[in-house]
Backbone bond lengths (Angstrom), bond angles and torsions (degrees), N, CA, C in turn:
res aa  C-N    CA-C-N  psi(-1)  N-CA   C-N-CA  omega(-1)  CA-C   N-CA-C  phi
1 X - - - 1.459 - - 1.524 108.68 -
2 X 1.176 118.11 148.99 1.211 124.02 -169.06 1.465 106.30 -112.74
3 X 1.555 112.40 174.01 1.731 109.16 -169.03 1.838 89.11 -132.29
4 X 1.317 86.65 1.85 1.936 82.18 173.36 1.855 124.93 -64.15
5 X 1.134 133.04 147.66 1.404 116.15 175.99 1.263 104.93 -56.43
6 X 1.431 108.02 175.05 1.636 129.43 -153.51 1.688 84.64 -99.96
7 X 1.059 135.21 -23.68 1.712 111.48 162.07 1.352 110.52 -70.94
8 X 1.154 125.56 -18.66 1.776 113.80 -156.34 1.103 84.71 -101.73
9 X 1.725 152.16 -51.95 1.090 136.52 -154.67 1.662 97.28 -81.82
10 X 1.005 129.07 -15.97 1.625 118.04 172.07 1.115 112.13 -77.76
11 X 1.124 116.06 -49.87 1.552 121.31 159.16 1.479 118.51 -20.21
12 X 1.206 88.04 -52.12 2.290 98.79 -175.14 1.201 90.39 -84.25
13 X 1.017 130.91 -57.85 1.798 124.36 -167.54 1.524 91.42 -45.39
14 X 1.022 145.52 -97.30 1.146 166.07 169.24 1.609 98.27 15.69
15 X 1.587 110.90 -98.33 1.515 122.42 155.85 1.264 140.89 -12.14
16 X 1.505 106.56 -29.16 1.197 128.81 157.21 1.104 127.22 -74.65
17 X 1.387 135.99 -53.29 0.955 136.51 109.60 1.782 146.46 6.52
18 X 0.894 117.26 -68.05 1.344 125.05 147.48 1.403 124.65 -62.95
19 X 1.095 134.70 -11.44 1.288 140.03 173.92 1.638 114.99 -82.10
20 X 1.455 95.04 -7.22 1.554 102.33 177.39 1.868 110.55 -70.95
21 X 1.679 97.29 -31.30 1.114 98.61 -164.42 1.931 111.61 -77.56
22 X 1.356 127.76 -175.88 0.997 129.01 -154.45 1.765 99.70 -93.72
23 X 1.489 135.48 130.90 1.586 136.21 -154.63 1.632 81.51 -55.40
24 X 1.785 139.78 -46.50 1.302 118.31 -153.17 1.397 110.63 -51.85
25 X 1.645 100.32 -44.56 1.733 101.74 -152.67 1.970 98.16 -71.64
26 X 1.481 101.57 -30.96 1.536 86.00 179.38 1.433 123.17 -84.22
27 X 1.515 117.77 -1.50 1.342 118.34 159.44 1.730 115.65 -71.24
28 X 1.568 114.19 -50.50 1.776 106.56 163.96 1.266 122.32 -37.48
29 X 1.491 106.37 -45.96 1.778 101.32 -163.41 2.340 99.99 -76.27
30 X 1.115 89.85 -31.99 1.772 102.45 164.67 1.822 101.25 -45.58
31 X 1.111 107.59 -75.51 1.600 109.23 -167.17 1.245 99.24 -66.24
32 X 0.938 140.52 -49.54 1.485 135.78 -162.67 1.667 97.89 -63.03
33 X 1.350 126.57 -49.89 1.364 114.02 179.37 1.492 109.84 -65.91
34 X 1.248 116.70 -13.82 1.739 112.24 -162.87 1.752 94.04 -94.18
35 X 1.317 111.34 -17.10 1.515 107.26 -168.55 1.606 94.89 -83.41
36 X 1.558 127.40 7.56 1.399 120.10 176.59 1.625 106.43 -99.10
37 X 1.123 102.70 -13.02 1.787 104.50 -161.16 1.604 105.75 -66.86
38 X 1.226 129.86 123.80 1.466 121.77 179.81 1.504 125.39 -83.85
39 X 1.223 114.89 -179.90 1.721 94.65 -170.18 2.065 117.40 -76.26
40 X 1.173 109.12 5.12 1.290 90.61 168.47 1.949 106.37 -109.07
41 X 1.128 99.65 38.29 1.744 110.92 171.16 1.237 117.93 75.39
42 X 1.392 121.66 -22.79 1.457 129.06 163.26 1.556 101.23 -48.12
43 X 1.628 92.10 171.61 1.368 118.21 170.23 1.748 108.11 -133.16
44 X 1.566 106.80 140.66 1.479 116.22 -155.57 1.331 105.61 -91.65
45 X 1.284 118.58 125.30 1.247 144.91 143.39 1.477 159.14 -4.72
46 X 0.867 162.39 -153.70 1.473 152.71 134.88 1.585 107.65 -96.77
47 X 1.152 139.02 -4.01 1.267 158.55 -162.44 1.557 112.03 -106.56
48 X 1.604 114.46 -34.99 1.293 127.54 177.43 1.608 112.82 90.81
49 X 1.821 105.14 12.82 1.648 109.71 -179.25 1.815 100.46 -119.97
50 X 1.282 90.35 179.64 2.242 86.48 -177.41 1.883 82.04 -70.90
51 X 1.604 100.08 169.18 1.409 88.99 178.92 1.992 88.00 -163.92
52 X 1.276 89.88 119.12 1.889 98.39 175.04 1.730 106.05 -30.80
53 X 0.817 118.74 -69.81 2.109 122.07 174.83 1.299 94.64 -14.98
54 X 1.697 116.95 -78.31 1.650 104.94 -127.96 2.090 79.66 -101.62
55 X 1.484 115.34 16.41 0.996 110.36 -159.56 1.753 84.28 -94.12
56 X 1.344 107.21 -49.82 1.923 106.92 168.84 1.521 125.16 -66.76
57 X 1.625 106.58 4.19 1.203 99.17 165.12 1.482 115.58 -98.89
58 X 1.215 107.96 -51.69 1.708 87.74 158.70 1.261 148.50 -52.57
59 X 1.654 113.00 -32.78 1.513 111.65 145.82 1.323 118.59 -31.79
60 X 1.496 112.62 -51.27 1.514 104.98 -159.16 1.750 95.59 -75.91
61 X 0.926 120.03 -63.70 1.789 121.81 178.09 1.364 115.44 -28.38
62 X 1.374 117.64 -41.08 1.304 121.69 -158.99 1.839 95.63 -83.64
63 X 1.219 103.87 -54.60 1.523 118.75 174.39 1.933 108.84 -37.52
64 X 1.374 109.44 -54.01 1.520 115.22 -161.22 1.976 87.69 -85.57
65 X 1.050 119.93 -4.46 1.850 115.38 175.62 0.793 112.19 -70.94
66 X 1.371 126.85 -30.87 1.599 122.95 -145.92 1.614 102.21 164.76
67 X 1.765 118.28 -52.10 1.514 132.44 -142.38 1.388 121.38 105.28
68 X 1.307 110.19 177.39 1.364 118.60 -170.85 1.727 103.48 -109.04
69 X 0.893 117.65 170.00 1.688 112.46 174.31 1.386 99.84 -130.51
70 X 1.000 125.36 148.79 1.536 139.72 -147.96 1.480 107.77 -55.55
71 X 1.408 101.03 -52.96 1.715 99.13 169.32 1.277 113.02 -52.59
72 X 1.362 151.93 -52.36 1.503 147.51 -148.57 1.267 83.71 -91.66
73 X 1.758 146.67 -36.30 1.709 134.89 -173.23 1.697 99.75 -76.33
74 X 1.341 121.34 -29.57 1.755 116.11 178.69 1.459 92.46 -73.60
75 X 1.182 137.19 -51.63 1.555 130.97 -154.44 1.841 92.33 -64.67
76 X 1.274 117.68 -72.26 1.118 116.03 -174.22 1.565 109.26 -44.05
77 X 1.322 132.92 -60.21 0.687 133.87 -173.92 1.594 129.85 -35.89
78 X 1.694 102.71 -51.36 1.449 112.16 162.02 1.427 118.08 -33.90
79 X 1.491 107.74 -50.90 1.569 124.00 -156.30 1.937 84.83 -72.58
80 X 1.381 128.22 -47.97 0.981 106.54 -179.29 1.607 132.64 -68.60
81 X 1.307 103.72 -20.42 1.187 119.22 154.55 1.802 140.60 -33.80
82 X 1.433 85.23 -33.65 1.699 99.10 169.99 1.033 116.58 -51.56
83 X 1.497 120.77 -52.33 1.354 127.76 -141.23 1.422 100.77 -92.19
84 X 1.086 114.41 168.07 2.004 137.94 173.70 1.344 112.85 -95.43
85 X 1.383 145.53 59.70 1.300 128.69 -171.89 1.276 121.09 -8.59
86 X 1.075 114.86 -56.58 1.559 144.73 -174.75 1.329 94.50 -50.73
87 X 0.927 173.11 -62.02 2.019 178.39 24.09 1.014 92.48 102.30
88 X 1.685 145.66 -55.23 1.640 146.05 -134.89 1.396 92.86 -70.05
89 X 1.562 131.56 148.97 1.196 132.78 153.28 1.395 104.34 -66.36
90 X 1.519 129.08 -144.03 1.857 125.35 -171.11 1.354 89.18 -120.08
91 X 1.309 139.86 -5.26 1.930 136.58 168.97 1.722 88.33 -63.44
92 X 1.582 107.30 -66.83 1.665 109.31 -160.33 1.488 112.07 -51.84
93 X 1.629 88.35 -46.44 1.796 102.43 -152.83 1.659 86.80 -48.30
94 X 1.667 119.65 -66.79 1.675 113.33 -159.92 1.856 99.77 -54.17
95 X 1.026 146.53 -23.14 0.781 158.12 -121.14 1.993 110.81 -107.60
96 X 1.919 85.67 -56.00 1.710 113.01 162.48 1.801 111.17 -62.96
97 X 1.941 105.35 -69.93 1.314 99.17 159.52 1.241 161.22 -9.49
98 X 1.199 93.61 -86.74 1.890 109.65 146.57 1.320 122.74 -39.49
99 X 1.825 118.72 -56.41 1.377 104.19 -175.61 1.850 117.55 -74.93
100 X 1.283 91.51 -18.80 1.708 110.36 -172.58 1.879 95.52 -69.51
101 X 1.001 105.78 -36.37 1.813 100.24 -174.57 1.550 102.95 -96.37
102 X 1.121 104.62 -15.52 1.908 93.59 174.27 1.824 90.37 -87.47
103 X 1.024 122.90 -96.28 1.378 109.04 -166.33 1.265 132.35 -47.88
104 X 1.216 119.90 17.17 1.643 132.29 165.79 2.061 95.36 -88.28
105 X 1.120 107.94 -52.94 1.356 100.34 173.27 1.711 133.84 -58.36
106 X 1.391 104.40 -13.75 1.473 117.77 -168.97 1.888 93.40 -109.22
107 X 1.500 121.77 3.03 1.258 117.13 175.84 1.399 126.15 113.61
108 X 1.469 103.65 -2.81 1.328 125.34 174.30 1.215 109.84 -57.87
109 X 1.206 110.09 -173.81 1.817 129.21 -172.82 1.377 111.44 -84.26
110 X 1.334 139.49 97.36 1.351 127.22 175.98 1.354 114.89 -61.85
111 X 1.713 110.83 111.04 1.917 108.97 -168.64 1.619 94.36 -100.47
112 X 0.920 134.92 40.57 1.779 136.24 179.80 1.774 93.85 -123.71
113 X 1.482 131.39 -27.45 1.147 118.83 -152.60 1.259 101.71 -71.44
114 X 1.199 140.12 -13.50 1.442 135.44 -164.73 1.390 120.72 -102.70
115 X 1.784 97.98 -4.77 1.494 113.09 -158.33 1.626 93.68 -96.49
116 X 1.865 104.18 159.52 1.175 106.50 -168.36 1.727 119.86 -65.16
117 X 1.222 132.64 -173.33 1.477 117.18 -169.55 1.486 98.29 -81.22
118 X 1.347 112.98 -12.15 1.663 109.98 -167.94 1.681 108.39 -104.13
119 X 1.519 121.28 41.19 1.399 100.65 -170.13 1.539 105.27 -107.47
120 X 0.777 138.77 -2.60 2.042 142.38 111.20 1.465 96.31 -5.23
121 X 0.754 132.15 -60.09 1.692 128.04 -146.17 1.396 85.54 -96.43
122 X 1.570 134.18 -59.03 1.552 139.89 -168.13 2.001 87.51 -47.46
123 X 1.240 91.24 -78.01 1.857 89.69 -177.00 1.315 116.60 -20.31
124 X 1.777 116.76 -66.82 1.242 138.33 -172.99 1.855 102.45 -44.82
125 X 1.384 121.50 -57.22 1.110 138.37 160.95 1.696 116.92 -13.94
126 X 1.577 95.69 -81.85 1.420 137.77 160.31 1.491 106.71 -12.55
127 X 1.340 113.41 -61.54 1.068 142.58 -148.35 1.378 110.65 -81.55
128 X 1.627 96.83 -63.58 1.995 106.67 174.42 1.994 93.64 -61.59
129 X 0.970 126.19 -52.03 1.820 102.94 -171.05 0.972 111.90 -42.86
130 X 1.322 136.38 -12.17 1.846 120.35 162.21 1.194 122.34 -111.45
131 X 1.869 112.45 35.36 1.508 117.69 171.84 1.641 96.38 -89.48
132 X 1.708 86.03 141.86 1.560 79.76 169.84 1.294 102.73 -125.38
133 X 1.582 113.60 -162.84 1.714 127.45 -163.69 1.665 102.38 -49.01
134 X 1.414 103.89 -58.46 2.207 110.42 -153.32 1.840 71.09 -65.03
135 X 1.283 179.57 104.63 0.970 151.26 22.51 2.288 93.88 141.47
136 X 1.170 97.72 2.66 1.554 98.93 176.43 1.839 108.45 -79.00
137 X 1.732 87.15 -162.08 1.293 101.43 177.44 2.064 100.22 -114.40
138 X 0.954 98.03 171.92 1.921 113.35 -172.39 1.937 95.03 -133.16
139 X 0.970 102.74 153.37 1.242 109.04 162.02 1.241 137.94 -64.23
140 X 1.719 91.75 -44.08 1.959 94.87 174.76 2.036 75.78 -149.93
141 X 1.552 66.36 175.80 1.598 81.51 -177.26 1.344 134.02 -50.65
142 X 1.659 102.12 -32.19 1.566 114.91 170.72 1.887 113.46 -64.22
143 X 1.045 118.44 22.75 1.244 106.32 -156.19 1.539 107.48 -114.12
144 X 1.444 140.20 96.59 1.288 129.85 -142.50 1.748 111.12 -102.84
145 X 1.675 104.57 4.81 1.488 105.32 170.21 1.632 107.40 -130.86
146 X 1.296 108.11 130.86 1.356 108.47 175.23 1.915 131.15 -38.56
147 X 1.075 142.56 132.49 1.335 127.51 -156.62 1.763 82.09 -113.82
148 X 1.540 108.28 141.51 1.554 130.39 -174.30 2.004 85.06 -66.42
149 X 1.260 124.43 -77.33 1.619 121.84 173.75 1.186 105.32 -27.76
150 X 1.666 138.32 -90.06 1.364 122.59 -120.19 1.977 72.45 -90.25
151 X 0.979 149.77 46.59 1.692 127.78 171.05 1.831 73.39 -111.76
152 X 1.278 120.14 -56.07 1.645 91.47 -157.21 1.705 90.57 -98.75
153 X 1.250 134.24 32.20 1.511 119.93 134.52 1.472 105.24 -71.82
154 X 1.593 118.61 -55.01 1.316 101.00 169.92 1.466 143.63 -59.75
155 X 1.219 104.56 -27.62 1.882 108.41 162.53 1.680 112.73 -47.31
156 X 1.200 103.36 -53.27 1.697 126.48 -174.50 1.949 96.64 -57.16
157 X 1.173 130.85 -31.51 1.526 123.97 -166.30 1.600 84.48 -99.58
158 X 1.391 119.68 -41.73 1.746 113.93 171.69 1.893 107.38 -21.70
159 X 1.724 82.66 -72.60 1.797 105.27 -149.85 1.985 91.73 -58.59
160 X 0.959 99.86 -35.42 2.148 104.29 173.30 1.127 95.15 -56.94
161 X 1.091 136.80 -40.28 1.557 119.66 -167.58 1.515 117.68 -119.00
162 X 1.304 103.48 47.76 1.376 133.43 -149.83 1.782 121.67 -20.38
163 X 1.749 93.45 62.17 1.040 98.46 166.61 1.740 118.25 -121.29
């Protein structure tokens, strides 16, 4: 058993897994996701713009294929770069997070280095303003019953910030 968060060890489960298969077929399904990425490094949406969601799902795909190679973790990375953590509702925030600490490892841009020593705690913060009464998580602040999703999106940004 592992003490890693429940994204990273799926992640390996996963990879492991896929590694059974032959390097061609997991290099196609590699390009084929990379042939979606648009030119500001995002990946597009239901909206028709790059969009943090389907932008951590290809991180994660691309990651459990093989990995990213430093160029495709800077490109993305930029694109994650845009954003303000601090603005993200808790869909984006796990969403920025996650992809921001997977492609910082594959050579990407570390976007935390500039941040104060306490922004774990700002997140953590972040995070409780959309607890509500029954003891869940809400989407945004207006939200007065806990939602079954964003409580273990928020567990999942917990175990990232390994609390």
């Amino acid at each position: 058993m592992t003490n890693d968060p429940y994204l990273i060890s799926l992640g390996t489960r996963v990879a492991s897994g896929l590694a059974q298969f032959d390097s061609e077929r997991r290099e196609r399904h590699r390009r084929f996701i990379l042939s979606r990425q648009q030119s500001d490094g995002g990946f597009l949406g239901r909206e028709g713009d790059s969009d943090l969601y389907y932008t951590s799902f290809a991180v994660r795909s691309l990651a459990v294929l093989g990995g990213l190679t430093a160029d495709e973790a800077q490109r993305i990375g930029r694109f994650l770069g845009s954003f303000n953590w601090r603005t993200l509702h808790v869909v984006d925030l796990i969403s920025w997070l996650y992809s921001a600490l997977v492609t910082q490892t594959f050579g990407g841009p570390d976007l935390l280095v500039n941040e104060p020593a306490d922004w774990p705690d700002q997140i953590a913060a972040k995070l409780e303003s959309v607890r509500t009464p029954d003891g869940g998580y809400a989407k945004s602040t207006e939200g007065s019953v806990g939602s079954t999703y964003h409580s273990f999106l928020t567990v999942m940004t917990y175990e990232l910030l390994d609390r």
